[in-house]
C-alpha positions as CSV (number, residue, x, y, z in Angstrom):
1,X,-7.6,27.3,10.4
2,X,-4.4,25.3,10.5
3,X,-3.8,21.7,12.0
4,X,-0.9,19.7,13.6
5,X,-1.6,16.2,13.1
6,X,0.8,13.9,15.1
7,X,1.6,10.6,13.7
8,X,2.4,7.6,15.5
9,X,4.4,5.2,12.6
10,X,5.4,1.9,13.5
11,X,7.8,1.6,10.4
12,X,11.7,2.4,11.0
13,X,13.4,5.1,9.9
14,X,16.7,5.0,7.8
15,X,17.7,6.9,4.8
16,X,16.6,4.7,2.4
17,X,13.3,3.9,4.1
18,X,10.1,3.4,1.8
19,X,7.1,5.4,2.7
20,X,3.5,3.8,1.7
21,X,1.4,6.4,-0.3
22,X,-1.3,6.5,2.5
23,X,1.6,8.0,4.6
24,X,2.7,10.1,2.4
25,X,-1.2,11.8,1.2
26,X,-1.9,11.8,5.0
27,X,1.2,14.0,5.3
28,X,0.5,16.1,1.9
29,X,-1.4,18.3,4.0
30,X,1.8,20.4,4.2
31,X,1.3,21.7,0.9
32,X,-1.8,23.3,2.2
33,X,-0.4,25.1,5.2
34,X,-0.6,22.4,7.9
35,X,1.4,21.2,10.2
36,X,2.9,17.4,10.6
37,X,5.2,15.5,13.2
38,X,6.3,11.7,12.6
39,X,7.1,9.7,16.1
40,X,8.9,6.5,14.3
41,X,11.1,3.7,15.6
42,X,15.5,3.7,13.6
43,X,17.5,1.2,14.1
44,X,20.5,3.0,13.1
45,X,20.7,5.7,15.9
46,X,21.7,5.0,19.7
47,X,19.8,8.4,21.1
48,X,16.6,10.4,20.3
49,X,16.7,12.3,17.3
50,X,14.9,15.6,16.0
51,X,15.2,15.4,12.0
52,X,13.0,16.6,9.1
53,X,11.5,14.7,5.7
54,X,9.7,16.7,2.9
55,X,8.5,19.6,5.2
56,X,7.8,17.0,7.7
57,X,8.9,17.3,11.5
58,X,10.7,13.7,12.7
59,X,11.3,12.5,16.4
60,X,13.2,9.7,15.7
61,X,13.0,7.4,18.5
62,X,15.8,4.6,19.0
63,X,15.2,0.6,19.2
64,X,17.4,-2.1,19.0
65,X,15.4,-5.5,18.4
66,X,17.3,-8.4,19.8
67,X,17.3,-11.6,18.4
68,X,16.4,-15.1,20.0
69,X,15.1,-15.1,24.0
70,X,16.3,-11.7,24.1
71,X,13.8,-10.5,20.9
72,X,10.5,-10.1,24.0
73,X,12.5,-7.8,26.4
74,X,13.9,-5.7,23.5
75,X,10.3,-5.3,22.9
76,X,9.5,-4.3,26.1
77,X,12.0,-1.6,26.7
78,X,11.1,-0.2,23.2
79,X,7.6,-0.1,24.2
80,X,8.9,2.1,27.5
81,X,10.7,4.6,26.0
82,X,8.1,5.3,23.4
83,X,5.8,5.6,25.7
84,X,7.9,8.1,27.9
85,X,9.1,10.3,25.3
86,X,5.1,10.4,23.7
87,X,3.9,11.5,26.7
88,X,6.4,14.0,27.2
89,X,6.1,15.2,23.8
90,X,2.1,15.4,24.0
91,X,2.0,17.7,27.1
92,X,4.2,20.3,25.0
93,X,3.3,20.4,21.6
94,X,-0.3,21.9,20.0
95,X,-1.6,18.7,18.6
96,X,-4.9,18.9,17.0
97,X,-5.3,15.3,16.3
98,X,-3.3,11.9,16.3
99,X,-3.1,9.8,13.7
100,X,-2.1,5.8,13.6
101,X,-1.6,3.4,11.0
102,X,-2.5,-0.3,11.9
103,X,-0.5,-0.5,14.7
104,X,-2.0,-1.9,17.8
105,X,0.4,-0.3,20.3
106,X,0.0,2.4,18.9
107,X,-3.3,2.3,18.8
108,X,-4.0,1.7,22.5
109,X,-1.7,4.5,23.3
110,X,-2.7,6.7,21.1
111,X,-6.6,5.9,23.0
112,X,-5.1,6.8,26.0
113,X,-4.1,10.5,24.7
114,X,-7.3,10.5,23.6
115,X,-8.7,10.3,27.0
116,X,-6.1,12.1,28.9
117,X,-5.7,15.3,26.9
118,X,-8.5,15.0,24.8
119,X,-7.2,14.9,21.2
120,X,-9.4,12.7,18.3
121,X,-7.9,9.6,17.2
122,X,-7.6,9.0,13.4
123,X,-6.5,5.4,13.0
124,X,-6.0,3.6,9.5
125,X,-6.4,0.2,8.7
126,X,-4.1,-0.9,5.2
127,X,-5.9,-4.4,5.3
128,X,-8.8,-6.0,7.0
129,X,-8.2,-7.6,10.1
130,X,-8.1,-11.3,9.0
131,X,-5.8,-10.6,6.2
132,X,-3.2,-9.7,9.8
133,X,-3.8,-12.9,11.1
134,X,-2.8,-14.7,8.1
135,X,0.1,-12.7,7.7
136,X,1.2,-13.5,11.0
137,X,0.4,-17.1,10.6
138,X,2.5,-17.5,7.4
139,X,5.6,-15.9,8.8
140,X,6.3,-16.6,11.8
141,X,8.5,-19.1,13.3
142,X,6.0,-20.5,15.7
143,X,2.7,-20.4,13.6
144,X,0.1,-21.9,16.4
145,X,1.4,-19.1,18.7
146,X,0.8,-16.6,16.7
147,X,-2.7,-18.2,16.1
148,X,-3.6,-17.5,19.9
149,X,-1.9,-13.8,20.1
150,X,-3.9,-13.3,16.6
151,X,-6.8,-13.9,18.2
152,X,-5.8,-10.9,21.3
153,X,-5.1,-8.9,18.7
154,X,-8.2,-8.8,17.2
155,X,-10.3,-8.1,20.0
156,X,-7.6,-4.8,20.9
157,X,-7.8,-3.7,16.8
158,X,-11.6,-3.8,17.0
159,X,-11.8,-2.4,20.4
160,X,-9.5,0.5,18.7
161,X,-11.9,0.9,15.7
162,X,-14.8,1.2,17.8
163,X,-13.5,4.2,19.9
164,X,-11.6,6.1,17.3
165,X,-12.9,9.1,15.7
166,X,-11.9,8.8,12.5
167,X,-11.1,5.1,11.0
168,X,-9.8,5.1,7.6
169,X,-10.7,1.3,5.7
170,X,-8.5,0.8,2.8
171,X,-12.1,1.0,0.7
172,X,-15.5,1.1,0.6
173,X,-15.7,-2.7,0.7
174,X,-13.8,-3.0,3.7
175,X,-15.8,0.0,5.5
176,X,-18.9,-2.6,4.8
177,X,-17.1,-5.3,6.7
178,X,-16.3,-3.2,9.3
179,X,-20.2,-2.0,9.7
180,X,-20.8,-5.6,9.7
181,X,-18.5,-5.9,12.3
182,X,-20.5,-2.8,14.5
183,X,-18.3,-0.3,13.9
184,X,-20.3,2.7,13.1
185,X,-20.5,3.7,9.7
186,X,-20.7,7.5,9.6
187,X,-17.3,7.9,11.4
188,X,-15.5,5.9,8.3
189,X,-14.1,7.3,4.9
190,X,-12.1,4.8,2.7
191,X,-8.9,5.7,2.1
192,X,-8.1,3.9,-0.8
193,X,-4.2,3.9,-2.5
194,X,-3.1,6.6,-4.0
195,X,-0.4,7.8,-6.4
196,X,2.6,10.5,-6.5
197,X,2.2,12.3,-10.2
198,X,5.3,13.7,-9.6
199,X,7.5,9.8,-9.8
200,X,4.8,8.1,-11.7
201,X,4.6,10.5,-14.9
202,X,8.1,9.6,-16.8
203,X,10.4,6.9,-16.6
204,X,13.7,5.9,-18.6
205,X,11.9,2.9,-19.9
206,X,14.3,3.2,-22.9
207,X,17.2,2.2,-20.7
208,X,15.5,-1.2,-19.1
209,X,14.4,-2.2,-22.7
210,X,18.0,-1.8,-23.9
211,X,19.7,-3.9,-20.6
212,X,16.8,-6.8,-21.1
213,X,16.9,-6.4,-24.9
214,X,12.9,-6.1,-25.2
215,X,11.8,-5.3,-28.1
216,X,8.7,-5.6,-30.0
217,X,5.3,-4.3,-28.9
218,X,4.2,-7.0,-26.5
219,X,5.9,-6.0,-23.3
220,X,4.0,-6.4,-20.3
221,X,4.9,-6.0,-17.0
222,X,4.3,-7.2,-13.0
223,X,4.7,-5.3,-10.2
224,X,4.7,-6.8,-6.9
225,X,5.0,-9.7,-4.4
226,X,5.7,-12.6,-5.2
227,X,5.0,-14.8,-2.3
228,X,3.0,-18.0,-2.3
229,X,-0.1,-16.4,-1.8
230,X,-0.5,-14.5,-4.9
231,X,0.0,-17.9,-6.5
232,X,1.7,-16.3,-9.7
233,X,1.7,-19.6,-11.6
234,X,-1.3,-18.5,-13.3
235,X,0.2,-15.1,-14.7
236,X,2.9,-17.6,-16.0
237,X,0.2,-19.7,-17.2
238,X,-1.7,-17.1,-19.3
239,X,1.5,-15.7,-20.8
240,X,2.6,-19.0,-21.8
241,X,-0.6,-18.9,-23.9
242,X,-0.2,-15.2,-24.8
243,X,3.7,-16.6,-26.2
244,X,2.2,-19.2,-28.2
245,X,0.4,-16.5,-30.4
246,X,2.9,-13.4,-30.6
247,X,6.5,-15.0,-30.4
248,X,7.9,-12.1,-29.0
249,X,5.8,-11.4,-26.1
250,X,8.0,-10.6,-23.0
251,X,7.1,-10.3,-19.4
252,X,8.5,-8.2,-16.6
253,X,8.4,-9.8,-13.6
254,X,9.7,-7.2,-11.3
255,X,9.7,-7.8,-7.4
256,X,10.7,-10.7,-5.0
257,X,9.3,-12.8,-2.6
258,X,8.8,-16.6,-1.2
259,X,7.8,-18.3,-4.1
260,X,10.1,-16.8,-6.8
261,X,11.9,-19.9,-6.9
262,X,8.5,-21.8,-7.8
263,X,8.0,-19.1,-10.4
264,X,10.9,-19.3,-12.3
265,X,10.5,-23.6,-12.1
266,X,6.8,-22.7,-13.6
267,X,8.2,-20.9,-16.3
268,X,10.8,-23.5,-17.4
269,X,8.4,-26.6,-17.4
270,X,5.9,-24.6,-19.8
271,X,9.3,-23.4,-22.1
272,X,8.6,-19.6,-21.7
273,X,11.7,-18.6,-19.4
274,X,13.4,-16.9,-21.8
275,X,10.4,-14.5,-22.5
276,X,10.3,-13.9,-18.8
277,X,12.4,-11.2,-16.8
278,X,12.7,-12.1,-12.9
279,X,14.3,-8.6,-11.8
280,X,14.5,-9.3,-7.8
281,X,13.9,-6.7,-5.4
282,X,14.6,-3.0,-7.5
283,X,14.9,0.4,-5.4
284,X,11.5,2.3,-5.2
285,X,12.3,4.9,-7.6
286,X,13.0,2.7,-10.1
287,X,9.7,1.2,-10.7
288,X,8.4,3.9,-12.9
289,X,11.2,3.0,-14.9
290,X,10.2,-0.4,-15.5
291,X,6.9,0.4,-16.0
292,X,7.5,2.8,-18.3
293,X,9.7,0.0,-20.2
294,X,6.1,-2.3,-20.7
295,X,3.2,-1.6,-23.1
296,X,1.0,-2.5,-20.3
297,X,0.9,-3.3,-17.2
298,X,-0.9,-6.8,-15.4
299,X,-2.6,-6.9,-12.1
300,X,-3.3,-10.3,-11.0
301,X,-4.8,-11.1,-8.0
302,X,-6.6,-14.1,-6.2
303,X,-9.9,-14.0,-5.6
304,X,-9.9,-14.6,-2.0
305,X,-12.1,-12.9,0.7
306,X,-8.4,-10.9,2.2
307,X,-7.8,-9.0,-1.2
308,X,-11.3,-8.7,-2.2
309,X,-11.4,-5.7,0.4
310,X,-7.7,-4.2,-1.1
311,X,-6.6,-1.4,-3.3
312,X,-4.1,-2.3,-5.5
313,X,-1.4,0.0,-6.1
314,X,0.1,-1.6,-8.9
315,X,-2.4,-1.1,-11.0
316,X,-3.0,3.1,-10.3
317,X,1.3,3.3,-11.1
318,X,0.4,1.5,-14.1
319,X,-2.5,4.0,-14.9
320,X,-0.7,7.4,-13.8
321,X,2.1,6.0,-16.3
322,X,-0.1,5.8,-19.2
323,X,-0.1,2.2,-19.2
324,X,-3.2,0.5,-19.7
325,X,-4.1,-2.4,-18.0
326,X,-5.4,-6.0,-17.6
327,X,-7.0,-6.7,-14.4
328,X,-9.1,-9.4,-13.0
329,X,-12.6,-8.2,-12.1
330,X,-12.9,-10.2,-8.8
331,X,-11.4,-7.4,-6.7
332,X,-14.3,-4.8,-6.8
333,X,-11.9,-1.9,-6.5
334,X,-10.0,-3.2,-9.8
335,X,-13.1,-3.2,-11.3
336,X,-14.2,0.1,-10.1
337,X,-11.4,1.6,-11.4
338,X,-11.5,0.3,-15.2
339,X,-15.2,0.5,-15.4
340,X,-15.2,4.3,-14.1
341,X,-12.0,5.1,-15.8
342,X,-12.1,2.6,-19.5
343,X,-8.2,2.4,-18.8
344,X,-7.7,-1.2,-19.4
345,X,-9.5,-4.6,-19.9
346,X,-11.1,-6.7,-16.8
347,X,-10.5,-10.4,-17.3
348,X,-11.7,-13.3,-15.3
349,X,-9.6,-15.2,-13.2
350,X,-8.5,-18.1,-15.1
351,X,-4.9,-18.5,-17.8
352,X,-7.5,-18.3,-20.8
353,X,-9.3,-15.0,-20.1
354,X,-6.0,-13.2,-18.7
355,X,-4.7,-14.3,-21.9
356,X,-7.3,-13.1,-23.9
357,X,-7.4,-10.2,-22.4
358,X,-3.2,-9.5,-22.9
359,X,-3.7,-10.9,-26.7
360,X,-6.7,-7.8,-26.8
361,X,-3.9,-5.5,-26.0
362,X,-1.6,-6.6,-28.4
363,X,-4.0,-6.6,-30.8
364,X,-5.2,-3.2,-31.5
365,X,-2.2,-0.6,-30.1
366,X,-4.0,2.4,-31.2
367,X,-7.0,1.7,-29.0
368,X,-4.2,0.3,-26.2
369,X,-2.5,4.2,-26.3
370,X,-6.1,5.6,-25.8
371,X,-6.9,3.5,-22.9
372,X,-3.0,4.6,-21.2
373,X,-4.4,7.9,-21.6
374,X,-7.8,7.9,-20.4
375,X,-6.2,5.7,-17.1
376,X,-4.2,8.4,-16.5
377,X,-6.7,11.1,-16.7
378,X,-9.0,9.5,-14.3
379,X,-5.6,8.7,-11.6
380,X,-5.0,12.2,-11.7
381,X,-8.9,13.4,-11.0
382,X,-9.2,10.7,-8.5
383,X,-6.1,9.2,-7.0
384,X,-3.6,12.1,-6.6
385,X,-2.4,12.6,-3.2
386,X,-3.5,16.1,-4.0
387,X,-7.0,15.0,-4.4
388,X,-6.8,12.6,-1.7
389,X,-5.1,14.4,0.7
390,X,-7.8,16.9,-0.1
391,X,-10.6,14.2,0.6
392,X,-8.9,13.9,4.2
393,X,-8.2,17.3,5.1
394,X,-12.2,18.1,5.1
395,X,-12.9,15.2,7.4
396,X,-9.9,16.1,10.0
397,X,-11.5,20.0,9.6
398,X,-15.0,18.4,10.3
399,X,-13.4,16.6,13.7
400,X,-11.5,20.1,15.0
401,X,-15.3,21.7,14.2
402,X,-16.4,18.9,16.3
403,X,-14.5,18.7,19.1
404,X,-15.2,21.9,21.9
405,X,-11.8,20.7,23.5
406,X,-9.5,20.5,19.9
407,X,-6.6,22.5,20.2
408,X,-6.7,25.9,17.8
């Protein structure tokens, strides 16, 4: 029994675009003898495009987003022809299901194929619906606009959730605040992050350690945005205090973001910029490089009610590396993961338990190493996109089982 899962992505395709694992084990079906077709946005082509990515069909669709008063109808015609050439493409091709990722568009579209020709809606949901507003909010030119489309959007995204057939929270947590929210709880699996074995297993760490002369075996590394948000001050906080007992602790700060600036003024006033490594942006495949570069790897993250219902992916990479970790327990899917797995130490919150909890590492080395290791074994048990994409494939088979009218 094979599928052909169509998937409506609202990210643009280029050749250097970065796929997000929970594309990428949604589409790892392949290696088990499915079928999968991308409908994206490029910027870079002027016509409609048939391509292929990893044993993945693409119909690249084009768009060309204006700027200024011209930005809305740019929209609009985008919105046309992707609605034109979906149709069209539906009413030829064998699809056994459709499958979104956040996008509302998208979402209401891909309703209306439900209802026309009859084919299940899987629709996933990287972060809860609040956690949109506020992203909206924070970067948008016209902030109390966005307040009043945020509030549209909302109603659409839940009236989306509650008549798809398959919704996909990031994690158990946010499936609970979903249920609170009536969406029915049987028709949810969480579809936490996940990790690719095949980049995250080796890394010329000895190369980054050579151009940033680290040396020593206090290395530890960040991985991740660094916008205002996070508020990273208090990572720079505990390593100030970490610094103050091993001299030659170093951190990697590797990422960019909003607040770097703020950062880098943080570390200065407390005297520990030269222990600290801002790298900017880095390509995606050079992250395992990095991490491989650090003894361990730090995932820091506020306590707030928006990331209390995430899945960190930093800290899995840091895990399928080897790496252990130190990770604050607030976030229940942090704490799931070191408690299930022992890969690392779960700190509080606050500059003097992070610290603590660095200083632990540093400590012993040889109990560190085991840590790395057992981290690693449990990534690859539970957080493979083999395993995961597993996970999912049984749930899309249970909806074709389901469905008299799925396509065979």
């Amino acid at each position: 029994m094979h599928l052909h899962v169509c998937m409506l992505l609202g990210f643009r395709y280029s050749r250097i675009m970065r796929v997000v694992p929970q594309i990428e084990i949604a589409s790892y079906i392949t290696h088990f003898g499915h079928h999968v077709t991308w409908i994206l946005p490029s910027e870079e082509s002027d016509e409609f495009q048939e391509r292929s990515y990893h044993n993945i069909r693409l119909f690249v669709i084009p768009c060309r987003f204006k700027t200024g008063v011209m930005h809305p109808l740019s929209k609009v015609l985008y919105a046309l022809r992707i609605v034109r050439f979906v149709l069209q493409n539906v009413r030829s091709k064998n699809y056994s299901l459709i499958f979104v990722r956040d996008g509302t568009f998208n979402g209401l579209l891909a309703l209306y194929l439900k209802r026309r020709h009859h084919i299940p809606l899987v629709f996933e949901m990287s972060n809860p619906i609040e956690q949109r507003a506020l992203i909206h909010r924070t970067y948008s030119r016209f902030p109390h606009f966005r307040a009043v489309t945020g509030i549209l959007d909302r109603h659409l995204t839940m009236h989306i959730l509650k008549n798809a057939d398959l919704v996909l929270p990031t994690t158990k947590w946010m499936a609970d605040d979903f249920s609170a929210k009536g969406i029915a709880r049987e028709k949810m699996l969480p579809y936490p992050n996940g990790v690719d074995l095949e980049r995250f297993s080796c890394g010329a760490g000895e190369r980054i350690r050579a151009e940033h002369r680290l040396g020593g075996q206090a290395v530890f590394v960040y991985v991740g945005t660094m916008d205002r948000e996070r508020d990273l001050t208090i990572l720079i906080r505990s390593f100030a205090r970490v610094q103050r007992q091993i001299a030659s602790a170093r951190l990697l700060m590797v990422g960019d973001g909003t607040d770097r600036g703020r950062l880098e003024e943080c570390a200065c006033d407390l005297g520990v910029d030269g222990g600290i490594v801002f790298t900017g942006r880095v390509r995606p495949e050079e992250i395992p490089d990095y991490i491989d570069a650090a003894n361990a790897g730090v995932s820091i993250i506020p306590p707030l009610d928006v990331y209390k219902l995430s899945s960190p992916i930093k800290m899995l990479e840091y895990m399928a590396m080897g790496r252990p970790v130190v990770a604050n327990e607030e976030i229940p899917e942090q704490k799931e993961a070191v408690d299930a797995s022992c890969g690392g130490v779960l700190v509080k919150y606050d500059p003097e338990s992070i610290a603590a909890g660095m200083l632990r590492l540093c400590e012993d080395p040889v109990r560190a190493g085991e840590m790395g290791e057992r981290g690693r074994a449990w990534v690859v048990k539970n957080r493979s996109y083999e395993a995961m994409a597993r996970h999912l494939e049984e749930r899309y088979l249970d909806l074709k089982k389901g469905s008299a009218t799925f396509p065979d």
